[in-house]
C-alpha positions in Angstrom: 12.3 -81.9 101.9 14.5 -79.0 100.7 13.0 -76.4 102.9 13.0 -78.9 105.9 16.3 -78.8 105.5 17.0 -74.9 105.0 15.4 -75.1 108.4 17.4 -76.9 109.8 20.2 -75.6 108.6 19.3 -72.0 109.9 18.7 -73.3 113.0 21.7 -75.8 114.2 24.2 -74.7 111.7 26.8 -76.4 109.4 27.0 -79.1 112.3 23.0 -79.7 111.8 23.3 -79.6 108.0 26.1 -81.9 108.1 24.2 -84.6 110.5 21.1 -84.6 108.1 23.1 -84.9 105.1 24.4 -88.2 106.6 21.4 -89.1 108.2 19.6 -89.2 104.3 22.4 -91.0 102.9 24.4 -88.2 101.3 27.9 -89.3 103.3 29.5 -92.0 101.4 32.7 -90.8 101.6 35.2 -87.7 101.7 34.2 -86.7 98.9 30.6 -87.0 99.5 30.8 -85.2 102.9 32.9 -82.1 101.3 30.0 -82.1 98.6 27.5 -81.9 101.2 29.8 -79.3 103.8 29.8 -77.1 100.2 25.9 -77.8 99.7 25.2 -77.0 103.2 27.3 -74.0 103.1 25.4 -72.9 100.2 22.6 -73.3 101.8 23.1 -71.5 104.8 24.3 -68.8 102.9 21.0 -68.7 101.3 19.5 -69.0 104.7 21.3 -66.0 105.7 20.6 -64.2 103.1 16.9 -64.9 102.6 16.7 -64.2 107.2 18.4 -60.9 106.2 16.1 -60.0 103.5 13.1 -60.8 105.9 14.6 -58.7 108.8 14.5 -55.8 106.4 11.4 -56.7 105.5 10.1 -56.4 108.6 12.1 -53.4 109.8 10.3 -51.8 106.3 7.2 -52.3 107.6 7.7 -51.4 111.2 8.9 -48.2 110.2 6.1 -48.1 107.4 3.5 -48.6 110.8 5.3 -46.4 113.2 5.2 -43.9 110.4 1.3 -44.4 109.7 0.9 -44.5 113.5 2.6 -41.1 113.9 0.8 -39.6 110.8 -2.9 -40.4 112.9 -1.6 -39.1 116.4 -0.8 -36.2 114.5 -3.8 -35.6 112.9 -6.1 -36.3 115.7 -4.1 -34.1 117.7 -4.6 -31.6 114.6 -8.3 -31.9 114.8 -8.6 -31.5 118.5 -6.7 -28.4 118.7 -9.0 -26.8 115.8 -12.0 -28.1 117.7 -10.4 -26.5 121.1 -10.0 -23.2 119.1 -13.2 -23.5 117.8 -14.6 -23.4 121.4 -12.8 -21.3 122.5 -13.8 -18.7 119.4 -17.6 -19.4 120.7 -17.0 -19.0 124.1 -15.2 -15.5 123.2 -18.5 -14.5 121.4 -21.1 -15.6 123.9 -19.0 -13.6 126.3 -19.3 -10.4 124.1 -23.3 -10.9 123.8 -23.5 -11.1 127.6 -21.5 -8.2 127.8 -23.3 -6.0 125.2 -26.8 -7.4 126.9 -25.5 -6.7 130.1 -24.8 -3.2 128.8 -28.4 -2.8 127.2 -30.1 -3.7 129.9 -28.4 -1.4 132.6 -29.4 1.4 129.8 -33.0 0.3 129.5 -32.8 0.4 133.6 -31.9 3.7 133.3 -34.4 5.0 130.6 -37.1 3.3 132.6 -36.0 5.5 135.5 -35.9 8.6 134.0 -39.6 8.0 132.5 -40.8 6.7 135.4 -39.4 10.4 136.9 -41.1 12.2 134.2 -44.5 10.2 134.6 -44.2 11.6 138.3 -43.2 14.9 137.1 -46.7 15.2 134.5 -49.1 14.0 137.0 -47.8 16.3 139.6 -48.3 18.8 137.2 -51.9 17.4 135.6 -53.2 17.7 139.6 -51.8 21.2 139.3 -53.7 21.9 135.9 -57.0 20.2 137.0 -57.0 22.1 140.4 -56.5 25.1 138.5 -58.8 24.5 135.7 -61.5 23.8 138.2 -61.5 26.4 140.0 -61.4 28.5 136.7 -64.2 26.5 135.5 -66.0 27.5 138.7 -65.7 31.2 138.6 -66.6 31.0 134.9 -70.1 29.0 135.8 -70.6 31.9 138.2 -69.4 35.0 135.9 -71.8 32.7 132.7 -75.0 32.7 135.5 -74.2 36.2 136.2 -74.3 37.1 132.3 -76.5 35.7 130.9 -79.1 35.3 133.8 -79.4 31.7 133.1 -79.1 28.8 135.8 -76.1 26.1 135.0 -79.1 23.4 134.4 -80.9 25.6 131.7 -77.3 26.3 130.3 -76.7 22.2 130.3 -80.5 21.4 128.5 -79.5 24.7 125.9 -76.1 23.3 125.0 -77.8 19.6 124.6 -80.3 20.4 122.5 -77.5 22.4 120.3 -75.3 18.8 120.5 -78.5 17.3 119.5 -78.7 19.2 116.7 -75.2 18.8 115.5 -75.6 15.2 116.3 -77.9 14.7 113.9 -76.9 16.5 110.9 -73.6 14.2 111.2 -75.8 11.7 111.6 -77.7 12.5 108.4 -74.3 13.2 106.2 -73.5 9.9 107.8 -76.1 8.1 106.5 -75.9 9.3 102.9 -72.2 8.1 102.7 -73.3 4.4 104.1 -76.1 4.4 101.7 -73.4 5.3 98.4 -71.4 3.0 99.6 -74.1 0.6 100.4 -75.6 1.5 96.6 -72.0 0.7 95.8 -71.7 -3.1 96.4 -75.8 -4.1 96.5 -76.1 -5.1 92.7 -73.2 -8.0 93.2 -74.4 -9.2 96.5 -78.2 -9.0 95.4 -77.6 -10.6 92.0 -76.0 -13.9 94.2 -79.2 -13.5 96.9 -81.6 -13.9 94.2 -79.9 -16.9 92.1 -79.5 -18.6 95.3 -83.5 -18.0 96.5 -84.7 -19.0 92.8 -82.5 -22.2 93.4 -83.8 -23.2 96.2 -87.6 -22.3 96.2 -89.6 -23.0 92.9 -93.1 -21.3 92.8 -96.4 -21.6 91.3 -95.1 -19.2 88.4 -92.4 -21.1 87.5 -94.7 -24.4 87.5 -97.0 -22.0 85.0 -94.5 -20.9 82.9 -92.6 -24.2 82.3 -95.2 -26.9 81.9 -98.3 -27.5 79.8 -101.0 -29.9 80.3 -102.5 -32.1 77.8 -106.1 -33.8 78.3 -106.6 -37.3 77.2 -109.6 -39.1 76.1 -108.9 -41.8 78.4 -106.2 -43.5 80.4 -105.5 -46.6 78.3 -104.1 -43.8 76.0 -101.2 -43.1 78.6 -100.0 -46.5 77.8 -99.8 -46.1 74.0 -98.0 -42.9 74.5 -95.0 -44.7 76.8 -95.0 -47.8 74.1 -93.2 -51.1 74.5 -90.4 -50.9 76.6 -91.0 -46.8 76.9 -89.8 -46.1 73.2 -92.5 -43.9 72.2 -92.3 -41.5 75.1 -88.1 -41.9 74.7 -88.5 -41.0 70.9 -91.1 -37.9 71.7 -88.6 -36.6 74.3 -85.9 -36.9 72.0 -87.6 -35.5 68.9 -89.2 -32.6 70.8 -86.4 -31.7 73.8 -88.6 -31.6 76.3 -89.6 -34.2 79.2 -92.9 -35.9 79.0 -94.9 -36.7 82.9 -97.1 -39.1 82.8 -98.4 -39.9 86.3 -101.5 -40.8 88.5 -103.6 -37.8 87.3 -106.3 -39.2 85.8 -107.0 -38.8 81.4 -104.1 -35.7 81.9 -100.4 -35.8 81.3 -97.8 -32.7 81.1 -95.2 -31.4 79.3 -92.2 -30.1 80.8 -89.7 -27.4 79.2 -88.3 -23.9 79.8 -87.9 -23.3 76.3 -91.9 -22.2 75.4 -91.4 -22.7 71.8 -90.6 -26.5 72.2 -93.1 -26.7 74.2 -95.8 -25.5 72.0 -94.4 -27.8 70.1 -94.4 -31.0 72.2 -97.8 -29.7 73.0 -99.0 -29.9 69.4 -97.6 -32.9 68.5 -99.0 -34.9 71.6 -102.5 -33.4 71.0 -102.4 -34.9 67.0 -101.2 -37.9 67.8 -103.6 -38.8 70.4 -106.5 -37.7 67.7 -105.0 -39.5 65.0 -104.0 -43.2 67.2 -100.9 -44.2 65.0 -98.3 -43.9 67.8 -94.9 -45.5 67.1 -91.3 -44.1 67.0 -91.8 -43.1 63.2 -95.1 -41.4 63.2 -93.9 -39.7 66.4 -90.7 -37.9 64.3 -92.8 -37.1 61.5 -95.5 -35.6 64.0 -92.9 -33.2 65.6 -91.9 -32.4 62.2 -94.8 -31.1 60.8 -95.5 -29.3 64.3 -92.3 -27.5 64.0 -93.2 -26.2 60.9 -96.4 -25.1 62.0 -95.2 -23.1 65.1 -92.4 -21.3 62.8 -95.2 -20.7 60.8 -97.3 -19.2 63.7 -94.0 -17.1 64.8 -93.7 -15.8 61.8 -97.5 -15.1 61.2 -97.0 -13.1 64.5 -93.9 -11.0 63.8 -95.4 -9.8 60.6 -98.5 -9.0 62.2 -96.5 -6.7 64.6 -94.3 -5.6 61.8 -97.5 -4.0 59.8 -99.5 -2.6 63.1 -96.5 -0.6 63.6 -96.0 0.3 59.5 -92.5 -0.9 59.7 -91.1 -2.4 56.6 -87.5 -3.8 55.3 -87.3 -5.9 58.4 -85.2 -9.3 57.9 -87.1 -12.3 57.6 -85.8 -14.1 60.3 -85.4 -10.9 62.5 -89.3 -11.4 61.8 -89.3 -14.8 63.1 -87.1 -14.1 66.2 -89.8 -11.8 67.0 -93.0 -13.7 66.7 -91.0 -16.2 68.9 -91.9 -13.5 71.8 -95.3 -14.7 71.3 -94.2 -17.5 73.5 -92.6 -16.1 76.3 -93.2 -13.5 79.4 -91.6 -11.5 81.6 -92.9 -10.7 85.2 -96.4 -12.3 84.0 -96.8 -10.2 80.8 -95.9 -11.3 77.4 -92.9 -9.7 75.7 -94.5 -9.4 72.7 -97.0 -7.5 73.0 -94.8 -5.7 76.3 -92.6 -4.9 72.9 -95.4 -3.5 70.3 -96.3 -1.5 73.2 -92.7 0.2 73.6 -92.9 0.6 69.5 -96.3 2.7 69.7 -94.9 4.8 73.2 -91.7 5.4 71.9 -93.0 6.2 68.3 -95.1 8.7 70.2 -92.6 10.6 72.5 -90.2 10.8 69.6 -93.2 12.5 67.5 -93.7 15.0 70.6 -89.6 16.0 70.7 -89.8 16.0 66.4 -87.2 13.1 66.2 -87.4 10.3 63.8 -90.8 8.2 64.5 -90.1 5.5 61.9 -86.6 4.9 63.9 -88.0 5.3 67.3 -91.0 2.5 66.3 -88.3 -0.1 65.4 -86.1 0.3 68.3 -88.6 0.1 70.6 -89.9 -3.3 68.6 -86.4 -4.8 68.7 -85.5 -3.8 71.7 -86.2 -7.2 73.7 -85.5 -9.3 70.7 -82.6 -10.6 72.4 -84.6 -12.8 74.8 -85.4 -15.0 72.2 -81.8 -16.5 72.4 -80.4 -15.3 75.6 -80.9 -18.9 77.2 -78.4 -20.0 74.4 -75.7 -17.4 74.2 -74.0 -15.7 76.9 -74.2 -12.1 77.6 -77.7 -9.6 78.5 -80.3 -9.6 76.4 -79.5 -6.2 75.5 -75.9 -7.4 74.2 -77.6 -10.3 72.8 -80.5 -8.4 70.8 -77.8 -6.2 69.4 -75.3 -8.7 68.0 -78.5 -10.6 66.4 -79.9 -7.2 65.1 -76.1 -6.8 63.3 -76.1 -10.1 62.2 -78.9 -9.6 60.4 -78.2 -6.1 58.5 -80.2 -4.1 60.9 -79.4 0.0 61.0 -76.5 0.7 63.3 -78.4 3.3 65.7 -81.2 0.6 66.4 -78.5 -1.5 67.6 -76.9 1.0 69.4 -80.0 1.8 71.3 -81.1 -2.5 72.0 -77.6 -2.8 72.9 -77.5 0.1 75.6 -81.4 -0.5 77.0 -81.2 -0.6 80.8 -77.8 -0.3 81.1 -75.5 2.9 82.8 -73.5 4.9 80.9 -74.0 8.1 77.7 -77.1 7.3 74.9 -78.6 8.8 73.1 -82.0 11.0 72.9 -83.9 7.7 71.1 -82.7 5.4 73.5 -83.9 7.8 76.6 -87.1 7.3 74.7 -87.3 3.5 74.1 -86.0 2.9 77.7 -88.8 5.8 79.0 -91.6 3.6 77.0 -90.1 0.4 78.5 -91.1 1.9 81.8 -93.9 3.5 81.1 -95.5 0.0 79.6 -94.5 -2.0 83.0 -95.4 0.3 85.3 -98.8 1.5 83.5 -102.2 -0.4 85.8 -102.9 -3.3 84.3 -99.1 -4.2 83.2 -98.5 -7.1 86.1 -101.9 -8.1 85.9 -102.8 -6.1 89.1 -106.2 -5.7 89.8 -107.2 -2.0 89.7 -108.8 -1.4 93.0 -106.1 -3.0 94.6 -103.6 -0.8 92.4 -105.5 1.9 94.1 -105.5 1.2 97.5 -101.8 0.7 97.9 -100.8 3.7 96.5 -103.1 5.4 98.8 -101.9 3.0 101.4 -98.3 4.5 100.6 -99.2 8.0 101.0 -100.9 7.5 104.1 -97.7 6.3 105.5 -95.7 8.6 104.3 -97.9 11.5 105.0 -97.8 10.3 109.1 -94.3 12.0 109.7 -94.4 14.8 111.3 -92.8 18.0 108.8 -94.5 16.4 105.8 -97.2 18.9 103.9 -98.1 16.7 100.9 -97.1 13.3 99.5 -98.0 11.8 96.2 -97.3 8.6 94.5 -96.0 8.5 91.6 -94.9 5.8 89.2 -97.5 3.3 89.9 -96.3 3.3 93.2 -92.4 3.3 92.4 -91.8 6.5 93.8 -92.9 8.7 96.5 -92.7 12.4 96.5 -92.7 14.1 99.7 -93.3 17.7 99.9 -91.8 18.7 103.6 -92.2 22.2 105.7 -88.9 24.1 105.0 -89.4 26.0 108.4 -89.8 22.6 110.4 -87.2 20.5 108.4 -83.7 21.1 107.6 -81.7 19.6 105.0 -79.9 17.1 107.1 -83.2 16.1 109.0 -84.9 16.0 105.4 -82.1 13.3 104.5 -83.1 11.4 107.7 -86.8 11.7 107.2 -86.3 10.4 103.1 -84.5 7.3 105.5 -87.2 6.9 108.0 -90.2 6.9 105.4 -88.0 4.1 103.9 -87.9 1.8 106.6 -91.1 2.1 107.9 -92.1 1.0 104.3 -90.3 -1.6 103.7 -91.6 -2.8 108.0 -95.8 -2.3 106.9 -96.3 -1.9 103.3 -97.3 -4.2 100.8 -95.2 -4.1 97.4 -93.7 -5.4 94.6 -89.8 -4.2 93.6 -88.2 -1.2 95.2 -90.1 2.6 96.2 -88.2 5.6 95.7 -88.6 8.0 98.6 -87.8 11.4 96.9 -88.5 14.3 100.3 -88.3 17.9 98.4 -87.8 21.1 100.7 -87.7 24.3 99.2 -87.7 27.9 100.5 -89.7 30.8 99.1 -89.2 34.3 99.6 -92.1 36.7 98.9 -92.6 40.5 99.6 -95.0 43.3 98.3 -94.1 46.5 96.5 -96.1 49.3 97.7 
């Protein structure tokens, strides 16, 4: 009600104030109407004051707006300029580029000119030069003709045949640097072609050399040996590491393992317990066992018996062992063991012959492959191999020296030249691959035949069971370079027509000799 009033009061005046004062029953009198002039005065007083107060307000925050308003204009206008400059800055520098390109390009204009004057200039003077040079060339054919009394065509086939010549004696120095560097890189790549070929093609010597068969008495005894459920063949497997076939081929099964010592085991143990008929899990363990035993003592047996052919003595016990374990395996279809008692007699006698230390020589060559008893568990050659296990077990420190450097590149010394010469001599000796002689024969006859067909060649002879070919040229036909070439030649058409195992060495030999009489 109050404010309704202040309302009213600020908009009719006193007069308004007045009339609703007596309108709500404030005039009852002189006095009441002076009280309610005073209130009313009061109150527009208030009013003023309060209208005032807004008006400043409001002027406050016109000013605060206009301000605010002013402050924004300004700032956009601010940002524009600074983006005007900006442009303006980047118009300025695209304007220096295409001035400085315009200035490159008139320059490369005029360096293209001047070349293209000098290109003019050079073939003017290259027609000069050629017309020149061949009219030289002319009176020199005629003033050459006149000389030497030789027509331009025999002067051509003369100079050929010298180009020829020249031709191929780069052609030969050529052909020895490809090779070295051929030499170079072969071991690596050929290493990788044969993993990959044994990988993927598994002959009959692998099937030989990695099976065994056993004969049964009868088939029902295949079913016996797989047991219930197959625990008699898992237990043999188990017991004896090696994997058990047992297939369609009738009263014959085969055992399967690259180890040969497990095999020989599995082998044993299969053959007693088909003769004895107790076949359960058990019996199978104590079978394997006892055939265990049994091959160890048939290893051992072995290495002693190579120990005293040789008269070695103070060898370690299980060095021994290790060594009767070659018994077992073979290496290009002979067996190591006696491939090693073999080395131990050669190298015992070429040590005798140079009057070095026989005793040493005869254990060396022995040892020397006894790493290949373990290689398939350790890694490293079986050189490296041999040598740690020969150290391991007390052995002298030259032996080791000479196992750990057999077959490998670098200084030895004198007894290992020997052991490694005795090594090579036993492999390549007739007989050694289990080559029959008259076929031995007839491809080393084969071989020089070939060789021998060359034109240049006096004499050829085979030499290393077949591993090398010596090839005695005509010095006064040959020369050096050709003799390179031929040494190439005889090569190829080897490895194109001949039959043969490895590599052949063509060695061609050309020597000159000078003889004269005293009279």
């Amino acid at each position: 009600m109050t404010s309704l009033y202040i309302l009213l009061a600020f908009v009719g005046g006193f007069g308004g104030a007045l009339l609703l004062a007596r309108t709500m029953g404030w005039g009852g009198g002189n006095a009441s109407e002076s009280e309610a002039e005073a209130e009313a005065q009061t109150i527009l007083d208030g009013a003023k004051a309060e209208a005032e107060e807004l008006q400043k307000a409001a002027e406050v925050k016109g000013k605060e707006l206009a301000r605010k308003i002013k402050s924004n204009a300004d700032n956009a206008t601010r940002d524009r300029k600074a983006a005007l400059t900006k442009q303006k800055e980047e118009l300025s520098e695209r304007e220096k580029d295409l001035e400085r390109q315009k200035k490159k390009s008139k320059k490369f204009e005029k360096d293209l000119e001047k070349r293209e004057r000098s290109i003019e200039g050079r073939e003017k003077n290259a027609d000069s030069m050629a017309a020149k040079a061949e009219n030289a060339l002319t009176d020199a054919k005629d003033k050459l003709e006149h000389v030497a009394q030789m027509t331009a065509e025999e002067a051509q086939k003369q100079l050929q045949d010298l180009m020829v010549a020249d031709a191929r004696r780069v052609a030969a120095d050529g052909v020895k640097s490809i090779q070295e560097e051929a030499e170079a890189t072969a071991s690596a790549k050929s290493r990788e072609i044969i993993a990959t070929a044994i990988q993927r093609y598994a002959g009959e010597f692998v099937a030989e050399r990695t099976v065994a068969t056993i004969p049964l008495p009868s088939d029902d005894m295949k079913g016996r040996l797989i047991g219930r459920e197959g625990r008699n063949i898992r237990a043999l497997e188990a017991a004896a590491g090696i994997d058990l076939i047992i297939d369609d081929t009738s009263e014959l099964i085969t055992v399967s393992c690259f180890n040969p010592v497990r095999r020989e085991v599995a082998r044993i143990a299969v053959g007693k317990l088909v003769a004895d008929g107790r076949i359960h899990p058990t019996r199978i363990e104590e079978v394997v066992a006892a055939a265990q035993k049994e091959v160890e003592g048939v290893c051992k047996e072995a290495g002693e018996q190579a120990v005293f052919d040789l008269g070695l003595h103070r060898i370690h016990p299980d060095l021994v062992t290790h060594l009767g374990r070659l018994k077992f395996r073979s290496s290009a279809a002979s067996n190591v063991l006696q491939h090693s008692i073999e080395v131990g007699y050669l190298s015992g006698l070429l040590a005798a012959e140079l009057g070095l230390n026989v005793k040493m020589a005869r254990r060396a060559g022995l040892l020397h492959a006894i790493g290949k008893t373990v290689d398939h568990q350790v890694e490293g050659s079986y050189a490296e191999v041999g040598a740690q296990l020969a150290r391991k077990h007390g052995e002298n420190p030259n032996v080791c020296e000479i196992i750990a450097k057999h077959d490998s590149d670098g200084p030895k010394s004198v007894l290992a030249h020997i052991v490694e010469g005795a090594s090579t001599l036993s492999n390549a000796r007739p007989g050694a691959r289990r080559e029959v002689l008259a076929t031995y024969i007839k491809r080393l006859e084969d071989l020089e035949e070939l060789a021998g067909s060359f034109e240049g060649v006096h004499k050829v002879y085979a030499m290393q069971a077949g591993r090398e070919l010596r090839v005695m040229v005509h010095n006064d036909k040959l020369s050096d370079g050709e003799a390179r070439l031929l040494s190439r030649d005889i090569a190829t058409k080897i490895e194109q027509e001949a039959t043969y195992a490895g590599s052949v060495r063509v060695v061609v030999i050309r020597e000159t000799r000078a003889s004269d009489y005293a009279q």
